[in-house]
MARLUMPA-14510 format. One line per 2 residues: their letters; for each residue x, y, z of C-alpha. Coordinates in steps of 0.1 Angstrom, whole numbers, padded with zeros to 4 digits. Layout:
! residues N
a	X:Y:Z | ...;
END
This chain:
! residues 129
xx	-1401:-0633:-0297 | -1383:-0659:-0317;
xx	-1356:-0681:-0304 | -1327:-0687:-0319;
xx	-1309:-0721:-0323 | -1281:-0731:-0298;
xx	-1250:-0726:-0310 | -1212:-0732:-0298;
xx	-1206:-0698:-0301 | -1225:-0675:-0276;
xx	-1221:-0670:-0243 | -1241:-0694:-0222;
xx	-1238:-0693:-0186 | -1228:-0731:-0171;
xx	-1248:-0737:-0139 | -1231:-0771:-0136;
xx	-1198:-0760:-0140 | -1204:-0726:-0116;
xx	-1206:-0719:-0080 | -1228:-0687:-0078;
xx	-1245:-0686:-0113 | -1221:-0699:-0135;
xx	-1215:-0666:-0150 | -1176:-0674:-0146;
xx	-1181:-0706:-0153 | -1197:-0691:-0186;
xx	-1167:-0668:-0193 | -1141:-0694:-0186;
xx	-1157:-0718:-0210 | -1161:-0692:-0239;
xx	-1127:-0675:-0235 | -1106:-0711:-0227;
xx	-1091:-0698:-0199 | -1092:-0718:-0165;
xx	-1124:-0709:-0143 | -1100:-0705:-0112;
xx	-1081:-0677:-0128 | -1116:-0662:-0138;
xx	-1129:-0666:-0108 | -1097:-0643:-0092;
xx	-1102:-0619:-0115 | -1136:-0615:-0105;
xx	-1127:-0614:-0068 | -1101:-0589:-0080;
xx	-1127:-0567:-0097 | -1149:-0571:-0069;
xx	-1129:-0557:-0044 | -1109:-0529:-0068;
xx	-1143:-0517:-0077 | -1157:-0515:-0044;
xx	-1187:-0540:-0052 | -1198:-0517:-0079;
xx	-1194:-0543:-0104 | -1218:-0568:-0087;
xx	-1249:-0555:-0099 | -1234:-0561:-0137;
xx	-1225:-0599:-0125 | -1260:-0606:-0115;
xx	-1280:-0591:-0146 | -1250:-0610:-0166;
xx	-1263:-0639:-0146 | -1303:-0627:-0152;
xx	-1298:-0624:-0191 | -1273:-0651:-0205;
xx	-1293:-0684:-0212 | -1282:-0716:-0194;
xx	-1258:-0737:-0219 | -1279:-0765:-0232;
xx	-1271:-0798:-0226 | -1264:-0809:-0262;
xx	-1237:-0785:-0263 | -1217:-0809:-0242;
xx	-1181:-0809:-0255 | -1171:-0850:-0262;
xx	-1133:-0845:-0260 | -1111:-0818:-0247;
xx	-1100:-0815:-0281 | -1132:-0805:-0295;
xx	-1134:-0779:-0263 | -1104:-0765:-0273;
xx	-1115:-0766:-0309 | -1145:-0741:-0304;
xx	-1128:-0719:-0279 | -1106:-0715:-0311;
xx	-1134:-0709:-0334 | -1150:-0680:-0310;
xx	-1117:-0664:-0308 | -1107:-0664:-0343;
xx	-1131:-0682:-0369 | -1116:-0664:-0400;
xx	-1078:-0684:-0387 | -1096:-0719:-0380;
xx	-1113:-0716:-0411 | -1079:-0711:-0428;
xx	-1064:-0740:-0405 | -1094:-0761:-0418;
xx	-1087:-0757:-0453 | -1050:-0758:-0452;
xx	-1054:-0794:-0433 | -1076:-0805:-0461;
xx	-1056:-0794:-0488 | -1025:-0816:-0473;
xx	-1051:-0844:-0467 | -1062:-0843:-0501;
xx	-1024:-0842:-0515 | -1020:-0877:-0500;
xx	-1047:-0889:-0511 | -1035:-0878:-0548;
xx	-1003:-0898:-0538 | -1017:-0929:-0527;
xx	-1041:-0930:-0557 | -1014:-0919:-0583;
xx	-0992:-0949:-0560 | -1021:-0974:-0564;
xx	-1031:-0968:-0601 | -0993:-0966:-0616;
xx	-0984:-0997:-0600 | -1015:-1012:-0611;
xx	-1007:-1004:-0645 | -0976:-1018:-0642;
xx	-0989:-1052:-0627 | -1012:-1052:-0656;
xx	-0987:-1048:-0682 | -0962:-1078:-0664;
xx	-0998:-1099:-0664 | -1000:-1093:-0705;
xx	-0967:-1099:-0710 | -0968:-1133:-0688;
x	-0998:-1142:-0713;
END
């Protein structure tokens, strides 16, 4: 059986983030909503269902793999950044691109800035000459 490569977008299951087997802790994480309100929901489901849904919980809890440790987010920014990128990767992608195209119309500005008053200076130098 091969194993793939972590990635930040499957579901992993956060043991250090969980209470039971961080199954909600899991959800919460890959969804970005808060792990209080997934745990209610649970609860909820739980006790609407008559227990019938704990059986699912636990083999949920059996088969996702733990989140590795590498997968650590370093900012909330860059949390918030994958949740976006599981939810919609085709928009982010777009978002991407548009953010680079405006970064790399200022940088056409600042070089077209820098060169044409180079040019300028240079020609003042000559003239000084």
């Amino acid at each position: 059986m091969s194993v793939q490569p972590a990635t930040r977008t499957r579901f992993y299951k956060d043991k250090r983030a969980g209470k039971v087997m961080g199954v909600c802790a899991g959800i919460a994480d890959y969804t970005g909503v808060d792990v209080t309100v997934v745990r209610i929901l649970m609860f909820m489901a739980l006790w609407l269902s008559g227990f019938s849904i704990l059986p699912v919980y636990f083999i949920a809890g059996w088969i996702a793999e733990d989140r590795p440790r590498e997968l650590s987010y370093s900012s909330k920014e860059d949390q918030r950044f994958w949740q976006q990128v599981r939810a919609s990767p085709a928009r982010t992608a777009r978002e991407i691109r548009a953010n680079l195209k405006g970064i790399d119309r200022r940088l056409a500005d600042v070089e077209s800035y820098v060169l044409t008053n180079n040019r300028s200076l240079a020609r003042e130098i000559d003239e000084l000459r």
